[in-house]
C-alpha angles and dihedrals in degrees: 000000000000119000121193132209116208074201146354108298124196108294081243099068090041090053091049094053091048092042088057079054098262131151112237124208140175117197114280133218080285092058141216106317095053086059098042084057087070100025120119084185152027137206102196123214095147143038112298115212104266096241089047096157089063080063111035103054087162099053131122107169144357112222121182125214094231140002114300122094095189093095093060136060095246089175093050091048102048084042093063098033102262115144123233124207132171126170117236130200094022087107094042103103091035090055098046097048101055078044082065101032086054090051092046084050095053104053104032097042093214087159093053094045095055099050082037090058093041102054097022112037136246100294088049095052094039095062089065071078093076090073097035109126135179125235097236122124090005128136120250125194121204118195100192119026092203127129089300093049099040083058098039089055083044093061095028087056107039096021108048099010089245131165111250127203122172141185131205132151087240094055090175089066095053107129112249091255097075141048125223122259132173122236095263101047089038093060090043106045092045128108079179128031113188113194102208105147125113115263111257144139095277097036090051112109083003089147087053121180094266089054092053090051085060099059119107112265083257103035122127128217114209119188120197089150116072127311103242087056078087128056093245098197088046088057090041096056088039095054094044096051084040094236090144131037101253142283134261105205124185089157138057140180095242110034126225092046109238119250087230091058119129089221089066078067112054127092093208097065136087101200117188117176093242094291092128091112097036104103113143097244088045102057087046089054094048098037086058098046095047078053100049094053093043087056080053107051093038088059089045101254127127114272120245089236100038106184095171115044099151086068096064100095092042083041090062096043093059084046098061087044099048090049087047098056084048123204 
């Protein structure tokens, strides 16, 4: 069966689909949706159209090589029978971790101490030294006490003896390393706000103007999610006027950011270009889960990360169709 990639996966993942006997193919000249029209899969590292399933006759599941939905139709899927799979918790390390690297980076300047030291001297780059500050004892905010949260308070608890609020819609299954907060308080009692939750309708705009007004004058926002999870015009007026600390931003609305951006300008301001999750190990890990679950549910077996469910019976349906109209 063919197998599409929407781009290049690990060499691990693709060796395991052609070892289970799949065709693998990355868009041609004639690009992806002349393969999706022949496609019984895809393993997803960009936006689907949104009425994929118009444009995919062939397919029998969306998997997406690492945790976020939000880059395929999950209704129009489930709708016409495709399944849809993700794997959580492969990124999880990878994405706690640069939470903490960009904290560490902001408060002990170790950036600005090594070009300081390189075009000014040692003195020069020495007196950085007169900010610099420890985590310790400081509050962190978690916005979406997942897979990535539950490992960043892991770290932020036992690892730097932080203070560690969360907030999730199911507060009883909040890990032990962090107390429950509501939105507001959290946003108001934080030196550090990570954004980790998925983007949906109810998570877009989540850090609003007036939550951002509540942040303490040095607080940081750091967002790992999705971009629009943050008003991005209400950031962007905060940080100007230098209400608020900064922002660590691995995410954007528009990506790539653009090079005529106002954020390029601001001192207040870590920009990554969405690499908080790439870690080698990572990407192995992600690239081989997204595969595993393509092999399943190409052999018409329940995947491992089911996102859809509700999808099976209508799954097997277009299954039988699909097997009955042949080649």
């Amino acid at each position: 069966m063919l197998v599409a990639l929407t781009d290049p996966i690990d060499p691990a993942g693709e060796a395991l689909l052609r070892a289970a006997g799949h065709d693998v193919q990355l868009p041609g000249a004639d690009g992806l949706d002349t393969l999706l029209k022949k496609a019984d899969a895809v393993v997803v590292r960009r936006k689907l159209p949104d009425d994929l399933a118009a444009r995919a006759p062939r397919l029998r599941g969306a998997i997406r090589q690492g945790v976020g939905l939000d880059m395929i139709p999950v209704g129009d899927c489930t709708a016409h029978g495709i399944l849809v799979a993700n794997v959580p918790g492969a990124n999880a390390d990878s994405v706690a971790e640069f939470a903490i690297a960009q904290m560490l980076a902001i408060l002990r300047h170790a950036e600005a101490m090594h070009a300081a030291l390189l075009t000014d001297g040692w003195e020069s780059s020495r007196a950085r030294t007169a900010t610099a500050s420890e985590l310790r004892g400081r509050t962190l905010g978690i916005v979406g006490v997942g897979a990535i949260g539950t490992r960043l308070a892991e770290i932020a608890k036992h690892g730097f003896h932080m203070r560690v609020l969360g907030y999730r819609r199911d507060r009883a299954s909040l890990p032990p390393e962090v107390a429950y907060a509501a939105l507001d308080p959290l946003f108001a009692e934080s030196d550090f706000i990570v954004l980790a939750c998925p983007l949906t309708e109810e998570t877009r705009g989540l850090a609003s103007a007036a939550r951002i007004a509540r942040m303490k004058p040095k607080a940081w926002i750091l967002n790992v999610a999705r971009g629009p999870v943050i008003d991005g015009d209400a950031l962007l007026a905060a940080l100007r006027e230098g209400r608020i600390g900064g922002a660590a931003l691995d995410v954007f609305d528009v990506q790539p950011l653009a090079a005529d951006h106002p954020l390029r300008s601001l001192p207040n301001v870590l920009l990554t270009p969405h690499a908080a999750g790439l870690s080698q190990e990572a990407v192995v890990r992600m690239s081989t889960g997204a595969a595993e679950d393509t092999i399943r549910i190409l052999a018409g077996e329940r995947p491992k990360n089911f996102a859809n469910p509700e999808a099976w019976d209508a799954s097997r349906t277009r299954r039988q169709a699909l097997e009955a109209a042949g080649p």
